[in-house]
C-alpha positions as CSV (number, residue, x, y, z in Angstrom):
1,X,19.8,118.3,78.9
2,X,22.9,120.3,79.4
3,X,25.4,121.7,77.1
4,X,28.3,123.2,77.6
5,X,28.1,127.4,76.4
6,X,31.8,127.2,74.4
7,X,30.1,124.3,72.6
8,X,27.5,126.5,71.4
9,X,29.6,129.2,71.1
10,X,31.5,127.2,68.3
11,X,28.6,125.7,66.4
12,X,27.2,129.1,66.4
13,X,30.7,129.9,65.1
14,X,30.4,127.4,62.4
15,X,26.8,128.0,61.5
16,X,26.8,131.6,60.4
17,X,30.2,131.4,58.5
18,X,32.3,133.5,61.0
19,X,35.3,130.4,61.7
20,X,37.6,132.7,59.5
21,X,37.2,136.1,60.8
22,X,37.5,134.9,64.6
23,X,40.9,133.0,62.9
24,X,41.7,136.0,61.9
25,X,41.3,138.2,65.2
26,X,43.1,135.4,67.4
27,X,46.1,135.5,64.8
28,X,46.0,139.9,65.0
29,X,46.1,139.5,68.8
30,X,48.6,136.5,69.3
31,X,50.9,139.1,66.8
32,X,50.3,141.8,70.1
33,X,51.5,139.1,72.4
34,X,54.3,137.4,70.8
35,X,55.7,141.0,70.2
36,X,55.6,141.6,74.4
37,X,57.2,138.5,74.6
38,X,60.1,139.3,71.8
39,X,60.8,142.8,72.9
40,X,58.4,144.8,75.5
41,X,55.4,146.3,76.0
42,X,56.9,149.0,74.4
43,X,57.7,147.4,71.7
44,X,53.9,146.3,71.4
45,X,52.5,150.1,71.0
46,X,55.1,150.2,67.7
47,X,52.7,148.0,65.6
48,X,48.8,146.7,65.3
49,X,48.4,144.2,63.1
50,X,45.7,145.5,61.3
51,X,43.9,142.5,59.1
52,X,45.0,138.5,58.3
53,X,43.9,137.5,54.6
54,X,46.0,134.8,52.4
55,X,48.0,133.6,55.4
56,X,49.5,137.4,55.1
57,X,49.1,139.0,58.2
58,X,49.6,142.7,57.5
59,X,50.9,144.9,60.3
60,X,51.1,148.9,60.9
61,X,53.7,150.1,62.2
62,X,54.7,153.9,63.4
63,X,57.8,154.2,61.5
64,X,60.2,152.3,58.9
65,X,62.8,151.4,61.9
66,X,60.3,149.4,64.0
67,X,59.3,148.2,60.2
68,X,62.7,147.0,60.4
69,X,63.6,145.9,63.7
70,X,60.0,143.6,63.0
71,X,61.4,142.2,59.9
72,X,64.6,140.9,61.2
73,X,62.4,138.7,63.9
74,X,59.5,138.1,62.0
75,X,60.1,134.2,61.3
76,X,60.2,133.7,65.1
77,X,57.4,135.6,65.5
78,X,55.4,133.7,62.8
79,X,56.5,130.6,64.4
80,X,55.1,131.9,67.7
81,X,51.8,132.8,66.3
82,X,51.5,129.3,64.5
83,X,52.5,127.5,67.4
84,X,49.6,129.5,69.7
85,X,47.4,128.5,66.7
86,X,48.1,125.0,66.6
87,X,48.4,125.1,63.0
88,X,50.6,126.7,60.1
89,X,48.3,129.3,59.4
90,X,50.5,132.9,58.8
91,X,53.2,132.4,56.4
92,X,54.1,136.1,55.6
93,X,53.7,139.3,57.3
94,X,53.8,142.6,55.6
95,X,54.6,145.9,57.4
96,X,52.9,149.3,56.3
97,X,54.4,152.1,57.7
């Protein structure tokens, strides 16, 4: 019998606990690509988000202007990143500069 390698992928997933930290990585890099999207690839060398934890995603960024610029936009970009999610799943994002 057959099955499918993303199947077991994703119970393997489930089994050893790891569902939240693989959450966590999609939501970093979705941040990466809704910023291209938003501004440029430019733009996307400004910031890394660096960790997700309490639907906080928390972001570096290379100086308190692109801190700024961020935080004007960053209800769209949440949005963005819960829509690619399929779920409400970042509700806040804190720069560190």
């Amino acid at each position: 019998m057959f099955v499918k390698a993303d199947n077991l992928l994703s119970r393997a997933i489930i089994k050893n606990g790891l569902s939240r930290q693989v959450e966590a990585v999609r939501i970093c890099d979705f941040w990466e690509e809704a910023i291209k999207e938003k501004f440029s690839d430019d733009a996307s060398r400004k910031s890394k988000a660096i960790y997700f934890n309490n639907k906080t995603l928390v972001v570096a960024v290379l100086s308190s202007v692109w801190a700024q610029e961020f935080q004007l936009h960053q209800y769209e970009i949440i949005k963005e990143i819960n829509k690619r999610m399929g779920k409400v799943v970042v509700e806040r994002v804190r720069f560190e500069v």
